[in-house]
N, C-alpha and C positions, 0 to 999 in steps of 0.2 A: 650425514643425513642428506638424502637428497633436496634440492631445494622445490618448494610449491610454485606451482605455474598458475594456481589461484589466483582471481585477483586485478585487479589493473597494477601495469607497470607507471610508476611515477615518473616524469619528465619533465623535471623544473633543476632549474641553477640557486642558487643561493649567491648573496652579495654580503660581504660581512663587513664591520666595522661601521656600521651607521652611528653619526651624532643627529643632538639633534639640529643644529646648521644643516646637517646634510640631507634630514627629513623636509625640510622648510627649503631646501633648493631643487629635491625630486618634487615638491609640489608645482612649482613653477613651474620643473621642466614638461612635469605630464600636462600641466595647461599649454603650454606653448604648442605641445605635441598635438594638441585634440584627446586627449586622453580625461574618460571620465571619472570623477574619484566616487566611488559608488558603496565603499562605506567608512566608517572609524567609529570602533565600539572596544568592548573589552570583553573580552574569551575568559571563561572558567573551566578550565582543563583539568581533568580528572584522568589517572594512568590508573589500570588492573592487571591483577594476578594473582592465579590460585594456584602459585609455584611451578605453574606447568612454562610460563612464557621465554626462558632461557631455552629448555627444553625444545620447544615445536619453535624457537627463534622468531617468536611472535612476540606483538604489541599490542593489545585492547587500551584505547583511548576511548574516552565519552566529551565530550566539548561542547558547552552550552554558548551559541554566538548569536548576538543579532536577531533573536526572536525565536531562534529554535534551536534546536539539539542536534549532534552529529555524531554518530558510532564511526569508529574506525578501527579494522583489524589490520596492522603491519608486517606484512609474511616476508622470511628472508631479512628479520630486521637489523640483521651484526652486517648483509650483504649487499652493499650499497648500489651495485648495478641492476643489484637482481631482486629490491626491494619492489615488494605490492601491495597494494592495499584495495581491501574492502569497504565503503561508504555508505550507509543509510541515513534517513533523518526520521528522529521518533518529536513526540509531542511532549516527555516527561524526563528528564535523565535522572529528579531524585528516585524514581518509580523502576525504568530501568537497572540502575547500580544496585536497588535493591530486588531487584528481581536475580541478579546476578549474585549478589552476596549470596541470596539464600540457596538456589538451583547450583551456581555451579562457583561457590564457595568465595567468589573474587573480591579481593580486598583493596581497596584505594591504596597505591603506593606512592603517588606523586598527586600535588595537587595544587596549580597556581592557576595566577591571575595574569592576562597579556593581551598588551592593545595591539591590534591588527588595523591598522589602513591598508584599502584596496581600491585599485584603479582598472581601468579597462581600456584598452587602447583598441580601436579596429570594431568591428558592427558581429553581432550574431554571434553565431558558433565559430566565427574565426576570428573571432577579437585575442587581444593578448591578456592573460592573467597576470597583476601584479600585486602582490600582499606583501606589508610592511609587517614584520613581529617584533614587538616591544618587550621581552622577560627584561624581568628584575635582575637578574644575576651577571646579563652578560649584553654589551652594544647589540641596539639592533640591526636586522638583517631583513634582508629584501628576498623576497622567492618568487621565481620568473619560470611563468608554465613557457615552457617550448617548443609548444608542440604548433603553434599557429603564427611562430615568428616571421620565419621566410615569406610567410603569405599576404603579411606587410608590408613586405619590401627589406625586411632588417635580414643580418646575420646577429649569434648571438653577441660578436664583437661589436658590431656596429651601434646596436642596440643600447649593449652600456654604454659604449663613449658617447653616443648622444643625450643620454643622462646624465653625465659627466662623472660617472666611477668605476672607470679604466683601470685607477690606481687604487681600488680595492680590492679583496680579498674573492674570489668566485672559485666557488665548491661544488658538488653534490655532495652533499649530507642531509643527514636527516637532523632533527632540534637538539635529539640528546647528543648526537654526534660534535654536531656545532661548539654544545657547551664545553667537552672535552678541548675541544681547540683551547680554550679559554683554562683551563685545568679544574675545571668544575666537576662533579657528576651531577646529574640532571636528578636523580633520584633520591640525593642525600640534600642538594637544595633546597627540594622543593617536597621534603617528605612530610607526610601532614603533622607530623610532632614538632617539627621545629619550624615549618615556615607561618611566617606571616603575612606574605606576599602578598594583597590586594589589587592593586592598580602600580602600571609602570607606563610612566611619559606624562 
């Protein structure tokens, strides 16, 4: 299957192996830095499919954060260079999911709970993105947009080691990718029959 050019291309690293020691020393390090910490809350993640998502190598998330709601479609999701996505924000997601059960059949197949801390380093639309994810299942992990590094003055080297996590783990993947590292599947953790996963950290 050809892959979709839909879409924005994602452009962030992933940092893996977070304790919490090492959440509690990127806090300092982003003060030291000038870096703002601009949230810490708890995401209710909700994954869909009406059978078709293997298929068209898609991912429909809903994620309720911080005051509002976020649709995400994942195109190219097994292809990790070539992954995209589509973003909106709605006002309802019990209202949307059930808009989608019923139109176009989609059924909850993952569903947890995960603290995100975010930071900003840099002013405007060239600041840096930095979001912390907490799941239950597996140490947390850092995700670094890259798209407005160099215009700081960093590379992406330089950037971790002055965070001080040279000596961890830096990927692109995507969450459910990540858990695999860990020998998890993301889908069976967190399927709504057996999880109970509320808050993590």
């Amino acid at each position: 299957m050809e892959k979709s050019k839909m879409g924005l291309l994602e452009k962030e690293i992933k940092i893996l192996d977070l304790s919490l020691d090492d959440l509690q020393s990127i806090d300092k390090k982003m003060e030291k830095l000038g870096a703002r910490k601009v949230a810490d809350y708890t995401r209710h993640i909700r994954t869909l499919d009406n059978g078709t998502s293997n298929d068209l190598d898609q991912l429909l998330r809903v994620t309720d954060e911080d005051g509002y709601t976020k649709a995400t479609l994942h195109i190219n999701q097994s292809d990790e260079p070539k992954k995209r996505h589509i973003k909106f924000h709605l006002k309802n997601s019990d209202k949307f999911i059930e808009f989608l059960e019923c139109r176009y059949d989609e059924k909850v197949i993952a569903d947890t709970y995960a603290r995100r801390i975010s930071y900003e380093l840099g002013s405007g639309d060239n600041c840096i993105d930095f979001d912390i994810d907490c799941f239950e299942a597996i140490p947390a992990f850092m995700e670094i947009d890259t798209e407005n590094i160099e215009k700081n003055g960093f590379t992406i080297e330089t950037l971790i080691k002055t965070l001080g996590l040279e000596e961890k783990r830096c990927v692109v993947l995507g969450t459910e990718a990540i858990h695999k590292l860990y020998g998890i599947d993301y889908f069976s953790v967190y399927n709504p029959k057996n999880n109970t996963n509320k808050k993590t950290y």
